[in-house]
N, C-alpha and C positions, 0 to 999 in steps of 0.2 A: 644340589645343582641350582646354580643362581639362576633367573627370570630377569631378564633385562628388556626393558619396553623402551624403545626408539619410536620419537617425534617427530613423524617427516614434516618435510616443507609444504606437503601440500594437503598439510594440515589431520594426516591419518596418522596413525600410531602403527606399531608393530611390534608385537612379543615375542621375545625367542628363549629357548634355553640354551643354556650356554654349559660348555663343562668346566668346572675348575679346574685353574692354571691355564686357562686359554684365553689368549689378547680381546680385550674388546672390538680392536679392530677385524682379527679373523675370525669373530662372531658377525660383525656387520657385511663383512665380503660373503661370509659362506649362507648368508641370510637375504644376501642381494640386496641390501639396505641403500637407497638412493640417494647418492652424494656422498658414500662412502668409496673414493677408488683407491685411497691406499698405494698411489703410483710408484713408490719409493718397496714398498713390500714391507716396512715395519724398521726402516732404517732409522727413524728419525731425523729424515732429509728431507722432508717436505710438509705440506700441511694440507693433504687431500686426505685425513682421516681424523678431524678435527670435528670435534663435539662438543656441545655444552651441556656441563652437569648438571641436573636439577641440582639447584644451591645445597637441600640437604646432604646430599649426599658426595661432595666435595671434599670433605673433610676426612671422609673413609679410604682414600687413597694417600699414598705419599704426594708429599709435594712433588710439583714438576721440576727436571731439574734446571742447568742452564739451558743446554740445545732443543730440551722441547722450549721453554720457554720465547727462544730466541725465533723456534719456527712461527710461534703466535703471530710475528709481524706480518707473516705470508698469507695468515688462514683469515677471508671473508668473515665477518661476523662475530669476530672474535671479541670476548666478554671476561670478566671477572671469574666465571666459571668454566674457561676453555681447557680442554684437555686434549691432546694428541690421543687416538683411541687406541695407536699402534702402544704409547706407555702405558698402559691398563691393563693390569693381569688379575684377571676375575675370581674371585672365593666365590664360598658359602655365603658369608656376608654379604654380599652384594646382589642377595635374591630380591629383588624387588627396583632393583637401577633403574632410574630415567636419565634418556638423557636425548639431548635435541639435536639432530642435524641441522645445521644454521642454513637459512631460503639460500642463500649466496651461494651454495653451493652445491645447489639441485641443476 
């Protein structure tokens, strides 16, 4: 069961367990994660479930593909390490995930 720690904007953290095979976005809705609203539902139509990965851990996902990446232009705060939370499908691996709610979007 991965542990994923989310960096809010106003500068607290928050730990959740998350089950495998389940979106990092519908971990952050179901956790009330603030600035996560997900408007779209997991479509890849929007960028209201946009995160940035702690750098380490970027590299353990698939690349983004085009349409997330094309959402990037939309999402506040977007970085080097932005990911759509709705393309994030959680393992085992991924016990220990950081990842930041960017302020823009609190």
């Amino acid at each position: 069961m991965p542990r994923v720690t989310f960096l809010l904007a106003d500068g607290t953290s928050k730990a959740v367990d998350a089950r495998a095979g389940a979106s990092l976005m519908t971990l952050a809705r179901g956790a009330r994660i603030e600035g996560i609203t997900a408007e779209c539902g997991g479509e890849c139509a929007c960028s209201t479930c946009h995160v940035l990965l702690h750098p380490e851990w970027y590299p353990k996902f698939p690349e983004p593909g085009e349409g997330e990446r094309m959402m990037f232009t939309f999402a506040p705060g977007n970085g080097k390490t932005s990911r759509l939370s709705c393309q994030l499908k959680l393992e085992d691996i991924h016990d220990g995930l950081i990842v930041r709610v960017p302020a823009e979007q609190a």
